[in-house]
VEXMIMI-738984 format. One record per residue (C-alpha): residue number from 1; residue in one letter; x, y, z. Coordinates in steps of 0.1 Angstrom, whole numbers, plus 5000, padded with zeros to 4 digits. Layout:
N
seq_type_c1_c2_c3
NUM_a_X_Y_Z
...
//
This chain:
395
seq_type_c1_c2_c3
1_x_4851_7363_5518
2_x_4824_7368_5540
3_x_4807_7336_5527
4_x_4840_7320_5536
5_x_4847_7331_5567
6_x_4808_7319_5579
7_x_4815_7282_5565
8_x_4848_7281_5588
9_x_4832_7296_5614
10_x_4802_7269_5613
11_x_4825_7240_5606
12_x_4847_7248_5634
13_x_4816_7257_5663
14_x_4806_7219_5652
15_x_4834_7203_5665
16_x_4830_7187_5698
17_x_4857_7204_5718
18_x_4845_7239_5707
19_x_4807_7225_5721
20_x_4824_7206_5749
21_x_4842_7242_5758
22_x_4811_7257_5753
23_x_4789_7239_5775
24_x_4810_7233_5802
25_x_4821_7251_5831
26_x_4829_7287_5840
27_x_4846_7299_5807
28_x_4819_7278_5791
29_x_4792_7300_5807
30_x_4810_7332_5803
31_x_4810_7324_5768
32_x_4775_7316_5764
33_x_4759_7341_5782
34_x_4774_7372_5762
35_x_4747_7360_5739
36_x_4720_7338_5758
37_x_4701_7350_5789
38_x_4699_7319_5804
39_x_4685_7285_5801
40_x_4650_7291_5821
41_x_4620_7314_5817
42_x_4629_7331_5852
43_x_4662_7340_5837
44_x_4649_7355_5805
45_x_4624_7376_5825
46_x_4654_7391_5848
47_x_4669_7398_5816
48_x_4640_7415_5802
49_x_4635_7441_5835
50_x_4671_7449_5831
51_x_4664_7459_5796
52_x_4634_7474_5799
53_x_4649_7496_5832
54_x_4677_7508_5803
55_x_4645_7525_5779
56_x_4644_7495_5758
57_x_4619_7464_5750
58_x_4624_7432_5745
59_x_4611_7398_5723
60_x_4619_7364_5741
61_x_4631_7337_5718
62_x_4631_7300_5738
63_x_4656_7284_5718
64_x_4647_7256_5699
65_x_4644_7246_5665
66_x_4624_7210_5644
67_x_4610_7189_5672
68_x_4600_7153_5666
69_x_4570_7143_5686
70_x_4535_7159_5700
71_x_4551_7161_5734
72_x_4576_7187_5724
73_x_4553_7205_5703
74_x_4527_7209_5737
75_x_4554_7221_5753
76_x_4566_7247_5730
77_x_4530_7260_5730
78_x_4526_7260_5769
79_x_4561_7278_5777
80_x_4553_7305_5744
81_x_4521_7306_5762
82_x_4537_7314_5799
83_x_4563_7338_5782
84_x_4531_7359_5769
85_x_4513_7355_5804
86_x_4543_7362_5826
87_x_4555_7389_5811
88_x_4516_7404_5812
89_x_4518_7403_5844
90_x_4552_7419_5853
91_x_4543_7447_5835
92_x_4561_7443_5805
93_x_4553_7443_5769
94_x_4541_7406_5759
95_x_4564_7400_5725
96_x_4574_7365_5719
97_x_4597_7352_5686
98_x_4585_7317_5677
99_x_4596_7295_5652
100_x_4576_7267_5632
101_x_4595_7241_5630
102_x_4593_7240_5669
103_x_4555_7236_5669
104_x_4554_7208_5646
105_x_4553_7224_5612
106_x_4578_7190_5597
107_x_4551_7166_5614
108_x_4516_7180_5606
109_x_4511_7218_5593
110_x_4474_7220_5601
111_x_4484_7209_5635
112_x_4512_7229_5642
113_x_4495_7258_5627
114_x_4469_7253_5654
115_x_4491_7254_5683
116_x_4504_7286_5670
117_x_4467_7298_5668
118_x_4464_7291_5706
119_x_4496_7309_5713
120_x_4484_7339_5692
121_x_4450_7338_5708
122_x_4469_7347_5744
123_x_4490_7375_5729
124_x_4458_7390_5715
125_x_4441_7390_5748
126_x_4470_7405_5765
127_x_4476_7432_5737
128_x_4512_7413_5731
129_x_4525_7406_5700
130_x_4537_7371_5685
131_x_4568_7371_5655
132_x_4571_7344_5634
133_x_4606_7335_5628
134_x_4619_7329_5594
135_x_4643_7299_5590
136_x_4660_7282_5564
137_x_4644_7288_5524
138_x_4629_7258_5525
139_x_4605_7272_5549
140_x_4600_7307_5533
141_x_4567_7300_5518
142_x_4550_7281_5544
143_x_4561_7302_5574
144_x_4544_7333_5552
145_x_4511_7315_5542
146_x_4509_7304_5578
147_x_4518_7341_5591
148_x_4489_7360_5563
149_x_4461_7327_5580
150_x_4467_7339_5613
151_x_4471_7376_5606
152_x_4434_7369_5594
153_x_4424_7356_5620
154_x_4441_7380_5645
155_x_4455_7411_5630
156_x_4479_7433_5646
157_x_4490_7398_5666
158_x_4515_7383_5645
159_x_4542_7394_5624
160_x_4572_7373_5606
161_x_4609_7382_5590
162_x_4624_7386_5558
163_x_4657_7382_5548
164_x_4669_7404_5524
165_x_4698_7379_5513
166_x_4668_7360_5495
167_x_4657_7367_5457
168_x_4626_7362_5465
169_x_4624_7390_5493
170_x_4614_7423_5475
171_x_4583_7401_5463
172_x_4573_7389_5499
173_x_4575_7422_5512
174_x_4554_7438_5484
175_x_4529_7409_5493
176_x_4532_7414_5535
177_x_4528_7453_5529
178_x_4492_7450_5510
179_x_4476_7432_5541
180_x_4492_7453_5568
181_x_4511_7426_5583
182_x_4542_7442_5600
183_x_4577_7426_5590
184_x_4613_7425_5606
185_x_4640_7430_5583
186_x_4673_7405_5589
187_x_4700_7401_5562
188_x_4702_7363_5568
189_x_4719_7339_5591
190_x_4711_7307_5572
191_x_4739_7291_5550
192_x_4722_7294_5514
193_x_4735_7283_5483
194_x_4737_7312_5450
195_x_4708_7298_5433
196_x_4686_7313_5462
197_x_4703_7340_5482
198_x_4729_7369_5476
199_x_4764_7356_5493
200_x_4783_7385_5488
201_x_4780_7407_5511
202_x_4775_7439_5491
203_x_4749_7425_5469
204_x_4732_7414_5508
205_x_4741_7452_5522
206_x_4724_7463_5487
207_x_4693_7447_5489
208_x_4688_7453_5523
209_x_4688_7489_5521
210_x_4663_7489_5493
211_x_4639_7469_5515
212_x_4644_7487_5543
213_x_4636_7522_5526
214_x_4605_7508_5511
215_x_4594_7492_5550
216_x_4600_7527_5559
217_x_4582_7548_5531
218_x_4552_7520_5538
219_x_4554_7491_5561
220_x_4532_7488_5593
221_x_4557_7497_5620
222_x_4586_7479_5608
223_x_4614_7466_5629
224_x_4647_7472_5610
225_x_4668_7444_5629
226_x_4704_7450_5621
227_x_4739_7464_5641
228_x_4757_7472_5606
229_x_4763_7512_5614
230_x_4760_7521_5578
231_x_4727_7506_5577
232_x_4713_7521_5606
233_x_4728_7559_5595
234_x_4710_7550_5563
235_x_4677_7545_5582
236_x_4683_7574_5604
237_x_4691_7594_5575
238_x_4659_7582_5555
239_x_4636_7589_5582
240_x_4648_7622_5586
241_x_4650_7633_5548
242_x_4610_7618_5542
243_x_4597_7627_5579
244_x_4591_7598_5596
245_x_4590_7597_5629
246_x_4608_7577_5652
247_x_4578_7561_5668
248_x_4565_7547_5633
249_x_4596_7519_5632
250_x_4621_7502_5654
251_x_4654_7494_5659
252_x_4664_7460_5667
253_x_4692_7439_5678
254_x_4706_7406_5695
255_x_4709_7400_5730
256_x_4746_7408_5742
257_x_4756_7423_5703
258_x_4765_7460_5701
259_x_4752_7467_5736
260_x_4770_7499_5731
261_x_4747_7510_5699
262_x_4717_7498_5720
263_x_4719_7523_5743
264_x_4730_7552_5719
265_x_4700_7548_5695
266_x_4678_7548_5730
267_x_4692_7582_5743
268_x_4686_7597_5706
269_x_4652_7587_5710
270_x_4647_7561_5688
271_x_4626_7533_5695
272_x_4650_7499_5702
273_x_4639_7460_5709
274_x_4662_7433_5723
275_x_4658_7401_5710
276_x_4662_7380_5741
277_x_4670_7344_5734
278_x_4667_7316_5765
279_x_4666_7283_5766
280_x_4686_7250_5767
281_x_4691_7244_5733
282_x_4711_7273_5723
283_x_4739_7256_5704
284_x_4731_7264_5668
285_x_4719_7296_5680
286_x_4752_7304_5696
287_x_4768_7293_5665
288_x_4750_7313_5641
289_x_4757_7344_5659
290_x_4800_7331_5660
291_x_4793_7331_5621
292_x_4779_7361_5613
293_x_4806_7388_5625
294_x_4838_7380_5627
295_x_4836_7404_5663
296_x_4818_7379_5677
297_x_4846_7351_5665
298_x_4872_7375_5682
299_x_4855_7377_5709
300_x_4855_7341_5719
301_x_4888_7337_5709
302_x_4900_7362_5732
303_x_4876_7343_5765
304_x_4895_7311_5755
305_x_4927_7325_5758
306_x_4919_7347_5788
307_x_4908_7319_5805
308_x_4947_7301_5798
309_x_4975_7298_5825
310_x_4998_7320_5799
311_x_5036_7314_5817
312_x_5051_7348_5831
313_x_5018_7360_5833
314_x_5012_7368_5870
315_x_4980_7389_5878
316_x_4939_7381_5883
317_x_4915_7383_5856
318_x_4880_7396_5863
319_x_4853_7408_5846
320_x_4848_7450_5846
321_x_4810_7460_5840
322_x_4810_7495_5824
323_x_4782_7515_5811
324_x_4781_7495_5772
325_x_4781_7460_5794
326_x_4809_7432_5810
327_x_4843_7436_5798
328_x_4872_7416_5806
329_x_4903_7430_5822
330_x_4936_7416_5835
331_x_4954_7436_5865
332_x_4988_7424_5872
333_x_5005_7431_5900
334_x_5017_7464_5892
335_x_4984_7476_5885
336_x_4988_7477_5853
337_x_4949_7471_5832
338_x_4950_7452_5799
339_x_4913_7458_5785
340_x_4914_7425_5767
341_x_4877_7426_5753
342_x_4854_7454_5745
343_x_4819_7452_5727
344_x_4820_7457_5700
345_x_4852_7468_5692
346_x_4854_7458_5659
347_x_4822_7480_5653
348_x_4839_7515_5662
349_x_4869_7532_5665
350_x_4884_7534_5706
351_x_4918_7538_5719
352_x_4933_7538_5751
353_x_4944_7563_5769
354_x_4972_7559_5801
355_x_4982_7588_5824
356_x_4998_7586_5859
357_x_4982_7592_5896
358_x_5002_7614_5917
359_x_5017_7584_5935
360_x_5030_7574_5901
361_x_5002_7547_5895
362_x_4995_7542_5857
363_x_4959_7548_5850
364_x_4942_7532_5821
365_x_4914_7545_5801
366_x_4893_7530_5777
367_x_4880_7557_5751
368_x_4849_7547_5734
369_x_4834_7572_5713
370_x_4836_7606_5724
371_x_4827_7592_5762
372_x_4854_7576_5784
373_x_4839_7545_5803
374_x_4838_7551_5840
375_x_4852_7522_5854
376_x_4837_7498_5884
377_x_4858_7496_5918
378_x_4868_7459_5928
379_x_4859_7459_5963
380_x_4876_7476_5995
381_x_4912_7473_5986
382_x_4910_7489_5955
383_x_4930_7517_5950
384_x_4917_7556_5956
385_x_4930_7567_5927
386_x_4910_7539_5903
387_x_4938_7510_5897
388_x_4938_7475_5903
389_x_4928_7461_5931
390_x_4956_7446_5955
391_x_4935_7419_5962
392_x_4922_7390_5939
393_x_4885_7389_5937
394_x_4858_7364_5928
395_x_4846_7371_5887
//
């Protein structure tokens, strides 16, 4: 099903009114920024001191994926380059997430692993950290023979992923663990056919809890990138039961994906890293991350529709920023609140909750959790007693 549900979800993302949609205007950029930080370095790095002010670090991603001349390649190096150096200098930790194919790796190997080299080198000076994204299988064993070169040449610099939808995984890790070269776990995003990869999503559950306790009992500071909450109770449970402290592994997760589980893991203490994705080719990103949860299809769906003239429906729409993120409201004229969109709603259970203000005003809650989310006044002419405002306002 879940197989399914990820070829539909691709098929339909590669139509040209769903990129159009996408690309264009305000619900275009609503859309795409749940999930990208913006399409310049300046933008990712605002991103980044908003995280980092929240307890949390970050790894910036520039979008990108096989590039098809030395120009691009050059360029890919200098801006991986800048990333490291700027975020040096505003006093953040220098983590980057490159991939090959970006630097060349389908036009010269030895070259592009050279341009990575120079992009390590930097990270190494400035005690950062450079992650070697995995792609599609076909890349699996270059992208780790290139990763165990570089770790030789700079160790404690570079890292690289494995997916635990692969076959081959459990033997890669084993492989990564006996030269200290620290992996991030990922279940997959990459459509693979069954001769390579697990597609059913308990046999990919499965296999990545087996990898992940291993990482745990002996990887070199692991980073356990997943927003499945049975996976990361597992963890949680696994450290506790063998002793491992939270500051020997990390949690991470996507930029604008279970914001809410972000910030709970940081209050417990745990250790958390943002993957922070930028850039202006964020199209197949943007469409992998539509494929893999069928939350994130729902909540697209949902900014499409809000963003329709529906008949009879009189009232403004706006955009409510609670403590887990933005979430999208609709206040009629009544005052009535319909939370339309919550993140990750599909992830946990939350009701809402309605009472009346002494001037007979309804009052919406949205539960999440144990917590109720205090919600953001409008402006001036919003009510005292926390309803709608009587006034439309900009979102």
């Amino acid at each position: 099903m879940q197989r399914l549900y990820r070829g539909i979800a691709l098929a339909v993302a590669d139509r040209e009114v769903v990129r159009r949609i996408a690309g264009e205007g305000r619900l275009g950029r609503r859309l795409v920024r749940r999930f990208i930080a913006g399409e310049t370095l300046a933008e990712a790095l605002a991103a980044a001191r908003a995280i980092a002010r929240q307890g949390m670090t970050i790894t910036l991603d520039q979008l990108g994926e096989s590039v098809e001349d030395a120009a691009s390649v050059r360029a890919a190096r200098d801006t991986a380059i800048d990333s490291l150096e700027e975020l040096h200098r505003a006093g953040l930790e220098p983590n980057i997430s490159i991939k090959l194919t970006m630097f060349g790796l389908d036009l010269d190997e030895q070259a592009a692993v050279e341009q990575v080299a120079a992009v390590v080198a930097v990270a190494d000076r400035v005690g950062g950290f450079v992650r070697i994204d995995m792609e599609g299988s076909d890349y699996t064993e270059r992208t780790i023979t290139i990763t165990e070169r570089l770790h030789d040449r700079f160790p404690g610099a570079i890292g690289t992923v494995i997916q635990s939808y692969l076959y081959r995984s459990p033997e890669d890790v084993e492989r990564l663990l006996r030269r200290g070269i620290r992996i991030r776990l990922v279940k997959g995003a990459y459509a693979e056919p069954a001769t390579v990869a697990y597609t059913n999503g308990d046999d990919i559950d499965a296999a990545y809890g087996t990898l992940m306790r291993r990482l745990l009992d002996a990887g070199t500071y692991p980073a356990l990138a997943t927003h499945d909450p049975a996976l990361i109770a597992a963890a949680r449970a696994h450290a506790k039961r063998h002793e491992i402290a939270p500051d020997r592994f990390e949690f991470q997760m996507l930029y604008g994906v279970r914001r809410d589980a972000q910030a709970a893991l940081t209050r417990q203490g745990y250790r958390v890293r943002v993957y922070v994705p930028y850039g202006t080719e964020w199209y197949a990103y943007f469409s992998r991350r539509i494929a893999e949860r069928p939350g994130n299809a729902l909540f697209v769906a949902r900014q499409l529709l809000d963003g329709l003239p529906w008949p009879g429906r009189r009232g403004m729409a706006g955009t409510y920023k609670g403590s887990t993120g933005a979430h999208q409201v609709y206040c009629t004229s009544s005052g009535n609140q319909d939370w339309a969109l919550a993140p990750g709603m599909m992830d946990r259970r939350r009701g809402l909750s309605s009472s009346r203000s002494p001037s007979r005003r309804r009052h919406d809650r949205l539960l999440e959790g144990s917590g109720t989310i205090a919600r953001r006044r409008f402006g001036r002419a919003e009510a005292a007693d926390g309803g709608c405002p009587e006034r439309g306002y900009q979102t």
